[in-house]
C-alpha positions in Angstrom: 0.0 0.0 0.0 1.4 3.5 -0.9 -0.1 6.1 0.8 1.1 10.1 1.1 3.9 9.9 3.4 6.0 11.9 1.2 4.5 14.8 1.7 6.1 17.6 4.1 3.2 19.5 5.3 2.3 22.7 8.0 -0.6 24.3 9.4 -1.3 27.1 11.1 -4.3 29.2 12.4 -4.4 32.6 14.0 -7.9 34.5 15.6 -6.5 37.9 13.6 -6.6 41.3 14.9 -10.7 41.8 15.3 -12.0 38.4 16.0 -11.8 37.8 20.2 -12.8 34.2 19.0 -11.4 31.6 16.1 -13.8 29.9 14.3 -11.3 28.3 12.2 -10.0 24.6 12.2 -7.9 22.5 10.2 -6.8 18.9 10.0 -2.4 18.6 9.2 -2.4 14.1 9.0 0.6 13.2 6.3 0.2 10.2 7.5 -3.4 9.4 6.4 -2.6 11.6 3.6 -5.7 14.3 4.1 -5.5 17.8 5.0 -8.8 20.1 5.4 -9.4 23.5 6.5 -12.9 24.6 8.0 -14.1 27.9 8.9 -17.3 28.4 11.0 -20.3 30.2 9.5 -19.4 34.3 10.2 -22.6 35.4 12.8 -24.1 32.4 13.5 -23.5 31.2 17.2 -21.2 28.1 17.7 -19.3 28.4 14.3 -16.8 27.2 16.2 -18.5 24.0 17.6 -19.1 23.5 13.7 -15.0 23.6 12.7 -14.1 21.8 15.3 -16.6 18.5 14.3 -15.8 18.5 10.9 -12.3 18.2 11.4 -12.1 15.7 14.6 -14.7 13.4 12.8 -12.3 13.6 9.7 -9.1 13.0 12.0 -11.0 9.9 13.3 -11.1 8.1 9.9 -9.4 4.8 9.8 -6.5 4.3 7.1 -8.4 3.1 3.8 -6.6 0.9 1.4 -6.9 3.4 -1.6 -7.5 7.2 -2.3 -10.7 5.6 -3.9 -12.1 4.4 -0.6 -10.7 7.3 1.5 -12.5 9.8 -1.1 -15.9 7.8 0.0 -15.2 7.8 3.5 -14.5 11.7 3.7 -18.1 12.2 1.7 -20.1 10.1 3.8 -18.4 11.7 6.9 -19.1 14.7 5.9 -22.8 13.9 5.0 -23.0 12.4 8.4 -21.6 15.5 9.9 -23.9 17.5 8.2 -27.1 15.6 9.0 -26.0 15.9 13.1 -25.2 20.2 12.6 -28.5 20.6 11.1 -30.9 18.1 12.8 -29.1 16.8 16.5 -27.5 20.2 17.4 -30.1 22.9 16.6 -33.2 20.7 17.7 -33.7 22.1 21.2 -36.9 23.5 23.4 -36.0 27.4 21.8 -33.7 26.2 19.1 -31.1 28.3 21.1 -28.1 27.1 19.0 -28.9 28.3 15.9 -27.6 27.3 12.7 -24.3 25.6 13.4 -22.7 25.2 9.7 -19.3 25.5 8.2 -17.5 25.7 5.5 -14.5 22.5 4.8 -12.4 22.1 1.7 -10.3 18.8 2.0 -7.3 17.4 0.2 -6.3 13.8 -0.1 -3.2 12.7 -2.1 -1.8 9.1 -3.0 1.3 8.8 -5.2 0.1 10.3 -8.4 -3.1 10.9 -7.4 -5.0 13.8 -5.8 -9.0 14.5 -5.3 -10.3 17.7 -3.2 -13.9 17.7 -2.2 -15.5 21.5 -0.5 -17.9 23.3 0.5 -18.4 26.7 0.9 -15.4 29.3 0.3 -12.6 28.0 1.9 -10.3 27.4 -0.9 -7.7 24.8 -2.2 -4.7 26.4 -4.6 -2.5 24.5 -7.0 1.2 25.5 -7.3 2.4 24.5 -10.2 5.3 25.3 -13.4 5.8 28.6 -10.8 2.0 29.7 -11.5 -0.8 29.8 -9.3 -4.1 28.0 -9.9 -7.1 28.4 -7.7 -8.3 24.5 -7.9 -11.8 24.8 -6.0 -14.5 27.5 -6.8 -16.2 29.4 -3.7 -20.1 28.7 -3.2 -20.9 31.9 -2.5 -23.8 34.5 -3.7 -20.7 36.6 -5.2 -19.8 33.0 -7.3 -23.2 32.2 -8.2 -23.8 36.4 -9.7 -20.9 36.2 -11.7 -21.5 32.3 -13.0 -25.3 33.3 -14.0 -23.5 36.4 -15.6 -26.5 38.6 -13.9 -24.0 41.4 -12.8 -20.2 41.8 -13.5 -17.0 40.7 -11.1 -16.5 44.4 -9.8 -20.1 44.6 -8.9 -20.0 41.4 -7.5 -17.0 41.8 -5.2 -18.8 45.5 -4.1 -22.1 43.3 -3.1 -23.0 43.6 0.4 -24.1 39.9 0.6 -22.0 38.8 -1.5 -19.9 36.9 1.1 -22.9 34.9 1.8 -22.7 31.1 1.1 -24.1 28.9 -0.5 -23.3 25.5 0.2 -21.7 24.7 3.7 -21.7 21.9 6.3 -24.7 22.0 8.5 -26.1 25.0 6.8 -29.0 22.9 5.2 -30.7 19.3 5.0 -29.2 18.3 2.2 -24.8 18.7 1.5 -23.9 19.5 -1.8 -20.4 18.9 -2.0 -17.9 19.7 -5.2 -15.5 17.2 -5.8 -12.0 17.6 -8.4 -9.8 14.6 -8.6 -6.7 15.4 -10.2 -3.3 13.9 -11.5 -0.2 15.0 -9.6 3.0 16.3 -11.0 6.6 16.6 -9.7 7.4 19.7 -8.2 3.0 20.5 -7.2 2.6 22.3 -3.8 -1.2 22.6 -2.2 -2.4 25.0 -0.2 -5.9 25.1 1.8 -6.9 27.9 3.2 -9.9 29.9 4.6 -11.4 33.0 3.6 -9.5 35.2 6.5 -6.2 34.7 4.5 -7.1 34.7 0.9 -9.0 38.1 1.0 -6.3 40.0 2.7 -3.3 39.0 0.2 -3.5 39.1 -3.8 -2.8 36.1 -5.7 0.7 37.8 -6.5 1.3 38.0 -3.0 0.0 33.4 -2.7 2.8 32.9 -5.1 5.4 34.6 -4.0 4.9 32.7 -0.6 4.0 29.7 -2.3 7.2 29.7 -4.6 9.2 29.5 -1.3 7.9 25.7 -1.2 9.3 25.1 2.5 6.0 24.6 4.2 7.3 26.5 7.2 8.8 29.2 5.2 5.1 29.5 3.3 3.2 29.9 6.5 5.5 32.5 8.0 5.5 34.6 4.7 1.2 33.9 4.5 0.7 34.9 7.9 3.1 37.9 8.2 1.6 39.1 5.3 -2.0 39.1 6.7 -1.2 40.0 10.1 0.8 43.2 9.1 -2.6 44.5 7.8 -5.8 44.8 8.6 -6.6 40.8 9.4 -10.3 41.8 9.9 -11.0 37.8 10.1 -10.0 34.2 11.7 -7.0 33.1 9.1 -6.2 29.5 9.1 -3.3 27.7 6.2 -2.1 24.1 5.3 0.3 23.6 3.2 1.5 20.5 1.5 4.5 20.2 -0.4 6.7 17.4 -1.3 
């Protein structure tokens, strides 16, 4: 069995500068092969109850024989997560908890191989041939205007709900994930991260971290970056490297 062992990895997560709490979580195993980053639904109480169960009932997963199987068991975890967020947890007398929901964008890689299965607008980059590429597409109302072409990017970027989502764990009945299964090259780096990092730097400013390819050196670079600004949200980063 060949599993993702070569992979150097690092994670890090930070509350930022206006957040007193983190709602942000992520999952770092090499060993099993799977990274994920989550980020608890902004304004809804216990987005950070959310995080946290989508990534400790990832972390729990047993060690699969293929990235076939694993790629099934991360679904149907994250369909059973889903089904306890929005039926268990918010059932109550006053249904004082709220919607509990989150967003989770996952990575699994074996030899060759890589699939990443999301939901919601935490993100999963591609660095590849010294070039960028954003591999996952956000589920957000600002997505879903420009993909139905009813108003332009700018526009879309200036719209105040724009930020809203529109697929995320526990937010609904039903989980719509996206899943992209991939060949990998020699030389790829990955990086997961959530919204709290990727609006704060341009994509100049992901590649020029990403190109240092040391996963340590990439976080430092990320998080200086963010934390030198305004870092108005929780940030959380994984990245994978070989």
């Amino acid at each position: 069995m060949h599993y993702a062992g070569h992979w150097r990895s690092a994670a890090r997560t930070d509350p930022g500068k206006v957040r007193r709490r983190n709602e942000d979580a992520f999952l770092d195993s090499p060993r099993l092969g799977l990274w994920a980053v989550a980020d608890g639904m902004g304004g809804h109480s216990n987005g950070d109850i959310a995080s946290q169960l989508v990534v400790s009932n990832l972390a729990e997963l047993p060690l699969y024989r293929d990235i076939d199987q694993r790629s099934r068991a991360v679904r149907q975890c994250l369909h059973w997560t889903n089904r306890r967020l929005s039926q268990e947890l918010t059932v109550t007398a006053e249904n004082s908890l709220g919607i509990m929901g989150s967003t989770v964008v996952v990575l699994l890689l074996e030899g060759n191989r890589a699939v990443c299965i999301w939901a919601g607008d935490s993100r999963c980059y591609l660095w590849r041939d010294r070039r960028l590429y954003q591999l996952s597409k956000d589920h957000s109302l600002r997505q879903q205007l420009v993909d139905q072409r009813l108003i332009g990017l700018d526009e879309a970027n200036a719209h105040p709900a724009g930020n809203a989502l529109t697929r995320a764990v526990g937010a609904s009945q039903e989980l719509r994930l996206e899943i992209l299964e991939f060949d990998v090259r020699c030389g790829d780096a990955f990086l997961l991260c959530s919204d709290g990092l990727y609006q704060e730097l341009s994509s100049q400013k992901l590649g020029e971290a990403m190109s240092l390819m040391s996963p340590n050196r990439v976080m430092a670079q990320l998080f200086e970056g963010v934390l030198s600004g305004s870092a108005r949200d929780n940030l959380t980063a994984v990245m994978i490297g070989e």
